[in-house]
N, C-alpha and C positions, 0 to 999 in steps of 0.2 A: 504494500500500500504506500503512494506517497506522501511525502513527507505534508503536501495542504491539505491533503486528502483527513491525514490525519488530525491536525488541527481545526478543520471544520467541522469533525466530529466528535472534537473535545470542546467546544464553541458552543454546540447546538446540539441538545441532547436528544432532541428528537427523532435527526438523522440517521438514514440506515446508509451502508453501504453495502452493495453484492458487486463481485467479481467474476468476470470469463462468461457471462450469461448467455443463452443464445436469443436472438430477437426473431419468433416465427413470425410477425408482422407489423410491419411500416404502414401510417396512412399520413397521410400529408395532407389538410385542408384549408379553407382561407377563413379567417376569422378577423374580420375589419383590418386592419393595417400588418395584422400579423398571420404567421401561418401557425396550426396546430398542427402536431405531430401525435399520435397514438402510438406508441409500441406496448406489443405483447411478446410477452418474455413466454420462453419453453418452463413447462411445470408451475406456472403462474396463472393464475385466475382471476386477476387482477392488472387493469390497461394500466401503462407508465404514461402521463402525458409531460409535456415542455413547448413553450413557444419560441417559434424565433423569427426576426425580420425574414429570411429568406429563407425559400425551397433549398432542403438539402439532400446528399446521396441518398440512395433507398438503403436501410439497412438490416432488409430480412436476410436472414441466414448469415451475420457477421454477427461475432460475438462480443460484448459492450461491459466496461466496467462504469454501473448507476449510484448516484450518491441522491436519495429520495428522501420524502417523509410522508406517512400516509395521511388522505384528505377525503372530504368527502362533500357532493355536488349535489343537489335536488334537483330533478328533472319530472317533469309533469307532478310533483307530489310525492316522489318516492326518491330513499338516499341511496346515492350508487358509490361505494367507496373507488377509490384511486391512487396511485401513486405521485405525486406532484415533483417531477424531476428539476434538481437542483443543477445537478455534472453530468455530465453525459464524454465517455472517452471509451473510445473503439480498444481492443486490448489485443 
């Protein structure tokens, strides 16, 4: 793990990190000035989301080291938990 890596999780207690994950899928969509990203992690039941100004690589099937904390969104009336990604780094 490195060395911010680890100080952001001495920082903020909340933080998870996982390493070497596999992503079985990328969605990319537009959300007013920014794009959203969805990933779904292998053995995971639960979407990773993060925004960012622009479209990036696809990154189903690369494996990603996530630094998240779990969150959770009400949609029509019902809570759907989440991962709210912090770091996001390809490993």
């Amino acid at each position: 793990m490195e060395k911010q890596t680890k100080k952001l999780l001495t920082q903020h207690e909340a933080l998870i990190h996982s390493e070497d994950r596999k992503v079985i899928s990328h969605v990319q969509r537009e959300d007013g000035d920014w794009i959203l990203h969805t990933l779904m992690l292998e053995s995971v039941d639960v979407p990773f989301k993060y925004r960012r100004k622009k479209r990036y690589k696809n990154l189903q099937g690369a494996r990603v080291n996530l630094t998240y904390y779990p969150d959770t969104e009400e949609v029509a009336g019902i809570e759907f938990e989440y991962m709210r990604v912090v770091r996001l780094r390809t490993s």
